[in-house]
LUMBA-279354 format. One record per residue (C-alpha): residue in one letter; x, y, z. Coordinates in steps of 0.5 Angstrom, whole numbers. Example, Ala and Ser with C-alpha at 12.3 -4.5 7.8 and 13.67 -1.06 7.14 Angstrom:
! LUMBA-279354
<rec "A", <25, -9, 16>>
<rec "S", <27, -2, 14>>
! end
This chain:
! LUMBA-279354
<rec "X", <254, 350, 254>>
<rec "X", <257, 353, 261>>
<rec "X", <264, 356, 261>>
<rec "X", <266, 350, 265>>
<rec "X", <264, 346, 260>>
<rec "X", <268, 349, 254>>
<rec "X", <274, 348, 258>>
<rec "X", <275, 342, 260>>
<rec "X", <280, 338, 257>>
<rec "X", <278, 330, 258>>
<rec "X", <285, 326, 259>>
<rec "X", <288, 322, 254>>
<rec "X", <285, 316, 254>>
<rec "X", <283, 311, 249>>
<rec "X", <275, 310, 247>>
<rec "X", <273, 308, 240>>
<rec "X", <267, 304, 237>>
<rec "X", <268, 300, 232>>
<rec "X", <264, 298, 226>>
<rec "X", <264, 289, 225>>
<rec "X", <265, 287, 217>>
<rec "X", <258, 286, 214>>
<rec "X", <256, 279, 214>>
<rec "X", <256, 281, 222>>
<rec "X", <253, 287, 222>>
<rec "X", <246, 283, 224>>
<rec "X", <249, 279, 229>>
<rec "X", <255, 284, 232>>
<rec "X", <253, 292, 234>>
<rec "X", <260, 294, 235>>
<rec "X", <267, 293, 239>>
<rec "X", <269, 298, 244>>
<rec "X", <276, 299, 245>>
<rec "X", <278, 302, 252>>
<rec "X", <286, 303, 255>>
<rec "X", <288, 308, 261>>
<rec "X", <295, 306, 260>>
<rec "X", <300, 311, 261>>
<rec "X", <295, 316, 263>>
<rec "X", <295, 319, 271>>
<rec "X", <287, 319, 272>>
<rec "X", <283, 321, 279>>
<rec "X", <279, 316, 282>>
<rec "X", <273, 319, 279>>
<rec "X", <276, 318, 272>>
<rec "X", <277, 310, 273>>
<rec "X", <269, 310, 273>>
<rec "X", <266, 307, 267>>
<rec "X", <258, 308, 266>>
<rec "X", <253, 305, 262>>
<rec "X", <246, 305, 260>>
<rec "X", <241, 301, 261>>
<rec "X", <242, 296, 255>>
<rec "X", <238, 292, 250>>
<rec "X", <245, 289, 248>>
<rec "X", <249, 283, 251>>
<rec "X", <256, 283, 252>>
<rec "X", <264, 280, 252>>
<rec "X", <269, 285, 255>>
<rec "X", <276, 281, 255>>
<rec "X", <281, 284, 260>>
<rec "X", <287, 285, 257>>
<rec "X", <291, 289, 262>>
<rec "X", <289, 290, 269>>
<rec "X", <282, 289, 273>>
<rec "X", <275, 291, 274>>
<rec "X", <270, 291, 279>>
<rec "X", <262, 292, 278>>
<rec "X", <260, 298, 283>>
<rec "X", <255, 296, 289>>
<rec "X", <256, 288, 287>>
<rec "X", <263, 287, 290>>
<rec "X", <264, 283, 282>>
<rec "X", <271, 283, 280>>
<rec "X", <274, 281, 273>>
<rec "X", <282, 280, 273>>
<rec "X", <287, 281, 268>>
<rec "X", <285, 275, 263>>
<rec "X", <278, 275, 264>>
<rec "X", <273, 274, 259>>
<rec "X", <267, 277, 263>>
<rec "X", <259, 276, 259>>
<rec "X", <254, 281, 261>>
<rec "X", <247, 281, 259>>
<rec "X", <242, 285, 258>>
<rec "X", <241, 291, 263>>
<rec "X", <235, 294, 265>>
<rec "X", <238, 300, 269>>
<rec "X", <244, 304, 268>>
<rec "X", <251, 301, 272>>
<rec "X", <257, 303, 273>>
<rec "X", <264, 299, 274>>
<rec "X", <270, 301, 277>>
<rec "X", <277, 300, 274>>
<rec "X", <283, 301, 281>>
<rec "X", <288, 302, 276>>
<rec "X", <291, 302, 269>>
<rec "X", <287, 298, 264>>
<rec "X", <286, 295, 258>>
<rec "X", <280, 293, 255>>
<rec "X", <276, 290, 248>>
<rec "X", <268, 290, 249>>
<rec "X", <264, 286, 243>>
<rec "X", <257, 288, 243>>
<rec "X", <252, 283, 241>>
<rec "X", <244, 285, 238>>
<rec "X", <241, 279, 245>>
<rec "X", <237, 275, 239>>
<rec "X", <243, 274, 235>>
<rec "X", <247, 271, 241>>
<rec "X", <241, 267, 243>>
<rec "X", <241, 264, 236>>
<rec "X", <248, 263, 237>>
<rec "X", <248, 260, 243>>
<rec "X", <240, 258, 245>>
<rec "X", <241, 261, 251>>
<rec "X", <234, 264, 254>>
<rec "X", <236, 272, 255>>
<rec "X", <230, 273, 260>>
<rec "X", <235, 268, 265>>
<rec "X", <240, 273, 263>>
<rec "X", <238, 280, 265>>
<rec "X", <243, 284, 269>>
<rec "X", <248, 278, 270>>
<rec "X", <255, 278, 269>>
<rec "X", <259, 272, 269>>
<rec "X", <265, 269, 266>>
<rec "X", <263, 268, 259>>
<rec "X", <266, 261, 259>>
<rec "X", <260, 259, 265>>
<rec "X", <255, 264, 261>>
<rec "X", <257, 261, 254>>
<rec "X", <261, 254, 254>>
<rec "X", <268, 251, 252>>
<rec "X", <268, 253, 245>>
<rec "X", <268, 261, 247>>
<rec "X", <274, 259, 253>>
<rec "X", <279, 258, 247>>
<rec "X", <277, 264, 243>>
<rec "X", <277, 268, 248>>
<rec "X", <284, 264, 250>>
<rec "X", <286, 267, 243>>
<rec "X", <284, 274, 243>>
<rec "X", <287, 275, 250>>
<rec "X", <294, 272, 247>>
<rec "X", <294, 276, 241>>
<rec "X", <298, 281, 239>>
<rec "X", <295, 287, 238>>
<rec "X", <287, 289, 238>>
<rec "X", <286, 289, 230>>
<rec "X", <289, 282, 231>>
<rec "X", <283, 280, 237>>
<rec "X", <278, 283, 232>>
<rec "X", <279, 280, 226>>
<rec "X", <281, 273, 231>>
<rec "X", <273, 274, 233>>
<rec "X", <269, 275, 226>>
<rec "X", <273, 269, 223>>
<rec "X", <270, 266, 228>>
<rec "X", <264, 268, 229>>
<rec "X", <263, 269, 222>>
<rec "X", <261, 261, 220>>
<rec "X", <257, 261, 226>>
<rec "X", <253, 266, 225>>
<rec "X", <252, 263, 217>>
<rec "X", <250, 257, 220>>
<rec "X", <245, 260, 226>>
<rec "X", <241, 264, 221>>
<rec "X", <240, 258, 216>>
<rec "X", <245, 260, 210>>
<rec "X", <240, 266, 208>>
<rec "X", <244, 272, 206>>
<rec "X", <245, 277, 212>>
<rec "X", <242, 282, 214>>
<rec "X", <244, 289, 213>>
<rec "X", <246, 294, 220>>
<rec "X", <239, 297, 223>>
<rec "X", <238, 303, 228>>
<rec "X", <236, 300, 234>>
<rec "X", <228, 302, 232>>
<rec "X", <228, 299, 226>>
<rec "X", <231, 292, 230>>
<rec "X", <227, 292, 235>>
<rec "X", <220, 293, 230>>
<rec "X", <224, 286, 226>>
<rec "X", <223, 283, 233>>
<rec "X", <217, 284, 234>>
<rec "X", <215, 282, 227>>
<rec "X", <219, 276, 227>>
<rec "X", <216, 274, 234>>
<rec "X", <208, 274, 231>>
<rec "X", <210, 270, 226>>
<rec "X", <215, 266, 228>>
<rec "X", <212, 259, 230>>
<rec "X", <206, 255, 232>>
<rec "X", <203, 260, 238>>
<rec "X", <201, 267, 234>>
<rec "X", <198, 270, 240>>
<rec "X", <200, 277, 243>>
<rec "X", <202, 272, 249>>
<rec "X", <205, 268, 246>>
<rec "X", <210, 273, 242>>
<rec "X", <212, 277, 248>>
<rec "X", <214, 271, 250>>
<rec "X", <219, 270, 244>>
<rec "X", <221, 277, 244>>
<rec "X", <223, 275, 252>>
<rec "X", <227, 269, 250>>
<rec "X", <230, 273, 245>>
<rec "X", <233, 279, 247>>
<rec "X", <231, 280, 255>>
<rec "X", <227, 285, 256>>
<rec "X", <220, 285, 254>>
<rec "X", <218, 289, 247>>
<rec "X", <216, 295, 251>>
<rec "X", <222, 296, 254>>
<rec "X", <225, 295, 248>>
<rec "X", <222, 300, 245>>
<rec "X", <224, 305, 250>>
<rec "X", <231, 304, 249>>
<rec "X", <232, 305, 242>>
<rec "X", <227, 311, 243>>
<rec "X", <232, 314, 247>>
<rec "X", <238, 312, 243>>
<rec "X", <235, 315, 238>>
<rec "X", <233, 322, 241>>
<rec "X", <240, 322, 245>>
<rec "X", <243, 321, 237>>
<rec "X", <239, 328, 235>>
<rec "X", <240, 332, 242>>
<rec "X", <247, 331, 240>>
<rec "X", <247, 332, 233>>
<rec "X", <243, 338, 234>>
<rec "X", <247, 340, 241>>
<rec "X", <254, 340, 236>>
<rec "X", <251, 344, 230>>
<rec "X", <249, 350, 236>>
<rec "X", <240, 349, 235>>
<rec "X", <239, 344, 240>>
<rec "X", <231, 344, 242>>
<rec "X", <230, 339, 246>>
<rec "X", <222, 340, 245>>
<rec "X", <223, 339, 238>>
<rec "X", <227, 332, 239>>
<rec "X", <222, 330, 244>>
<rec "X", <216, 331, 238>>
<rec "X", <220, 328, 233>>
<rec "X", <222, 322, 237>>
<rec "X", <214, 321, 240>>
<rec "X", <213, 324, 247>>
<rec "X", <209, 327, 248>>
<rec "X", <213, 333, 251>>
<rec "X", <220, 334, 253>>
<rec "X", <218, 332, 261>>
<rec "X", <216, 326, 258>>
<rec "X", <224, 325, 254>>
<rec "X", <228, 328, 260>>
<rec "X", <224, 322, 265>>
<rec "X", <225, 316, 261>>
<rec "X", <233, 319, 260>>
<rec "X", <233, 319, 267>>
<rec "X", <231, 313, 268>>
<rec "X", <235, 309, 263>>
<rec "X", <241, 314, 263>>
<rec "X", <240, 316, 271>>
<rec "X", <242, 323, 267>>
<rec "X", <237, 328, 263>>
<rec "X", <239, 329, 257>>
<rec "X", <241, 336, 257>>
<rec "X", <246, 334, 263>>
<rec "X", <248, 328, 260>>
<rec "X", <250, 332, 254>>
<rec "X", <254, 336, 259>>
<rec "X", <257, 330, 263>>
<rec "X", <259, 327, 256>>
<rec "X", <264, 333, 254>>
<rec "X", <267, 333, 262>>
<rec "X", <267, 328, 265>>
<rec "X", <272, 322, 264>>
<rec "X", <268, 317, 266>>
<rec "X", <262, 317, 261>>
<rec "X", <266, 316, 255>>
<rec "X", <262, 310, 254>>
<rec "X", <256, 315, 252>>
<rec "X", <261, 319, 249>>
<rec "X", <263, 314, 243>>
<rec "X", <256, 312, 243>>
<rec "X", <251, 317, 243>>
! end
């Protein structure tokens, strides 16, 4: 790690994950919680960047406005805002002060929900009303008019807790899996789900289900996964990334930087680096 590295210090804003209760932890991957109030930040630390995504997504502006950078999308103070699954990296640009609540949804669990075809939905951004229906409308009304962000959680899972009963079937709810091992239920799921059980016929429902295609979903949790490990090792002080590269099933560390590259738009040794000096990649910095 570069001198410079070691002595940034990030600004004072607000950037945590949080964990949903366990009977949503098939459905929900997490809440991130946003909020640059009362902190001056350059326009450069008002960026916000993403990966690409096997996730779908409701961002509710609490405070202030967004904008997805290059489209000329804006989301103003009390949007709800759905954004589906992502096939490349993207950035959105906040012109002020902001105060956000983000819940993550697994793409087939929200399909479930909602019966919406996730192929439709790669790379949109809407508002979630439009995207989702009037029954989301008045939840999104009540988290918006809630108090505080412990409050907006709670008002989405008792919401979403029966319905997400109801849309697995009434059987017991599964427990929280790393992305591989969801992305391997998937494709299990698909080949036996039905009366088609060709490989055609399965890519199709992977499609329907989560947006992208198996493959696709097979690399973004690989990445995920190696991301994880490069900066479990990179903190403990014995990062290799070859060794990374190896254990996660590339075939060499050029493979591994590539595929980062592309779903990142970093390597992963400089995403580790931007992570811990750079304001705008706190998504990465809660996540990975």
């Amino acid at each position: 790690m570069t001198d410079q590295a070691m002595t940034t210090v990030l600004p004072p804003t607000l950037a945590r994950l949080v964990a949903p209760r366990v009977p949503l932890a098939s459905c929900i991957r997490g809440y991130m919680l946003r909020s640059t109030l009362d902190v001056p930040l350059t326009a450069g630390q008002r960026l916000n960047r993403f990966p690409a995504t096997p996730l779908c997504s409701i961002t509710w502006m609490i405070v202030g406005s967004g904008e997805l950078v290059g489209s000329g999308a804006v989301a103003r103070q009390g949007d709800a805002i759905f954004s589906g699954p992502h096939t490349q990296p993207f950035t959105t640009r906040n012109p002020g002060p902001v105060h956000t609540l983000t819940v993550l949804f697994l793409a087939d669990a929200l399909h479930a929900l909602t019966g919406l075809d996730m192929a439709a939905q790669l790379d949109t951004m809407a508002a979630a009303h439009d995207v989702l229906g009037d029954e989301w409308r008045a939840i999104s009304a009540a988290v918006m008019a809630a108090p505080h962000d412990d409050a907006r959680i709670r008002i989405v899972e008792d919401w979403l807790e029966p319905r997400w009963h109801a849309a697995r079937g009434g059987t017991a709810p599964d427990a929280w899996r790393p992305a591989r091992d969801w992305v391997q239920a998937l494709a299990v799921r698909a080949a036996a789900t039905g009366a088609g059980r060709s490989a055609r016929m399965a890519e199709r429902r992977v499609r329907a289900w989560a947006g992208h295609p198996l493959r696709t979903l097979r690399r973004l949790a690989r990445v995920e996964e190696s991301m994880l490990a490069a900066r479990e090792e990179h903190q403990a002080g014995n990062m290799s990334l070859s060794d990374v590269a190896l254990r996660s099933g590339y075939s060499d560390q050029a493979h591994l930087s590539r595929e980062a590259r592309e779903l990142t738009g970093n390597s992963p040794r400089e995403l580790i680096r931007l992570v811990q000096t750079d304001e705008s990649y706190w998504p990465y910095r809660i996540w990975w």
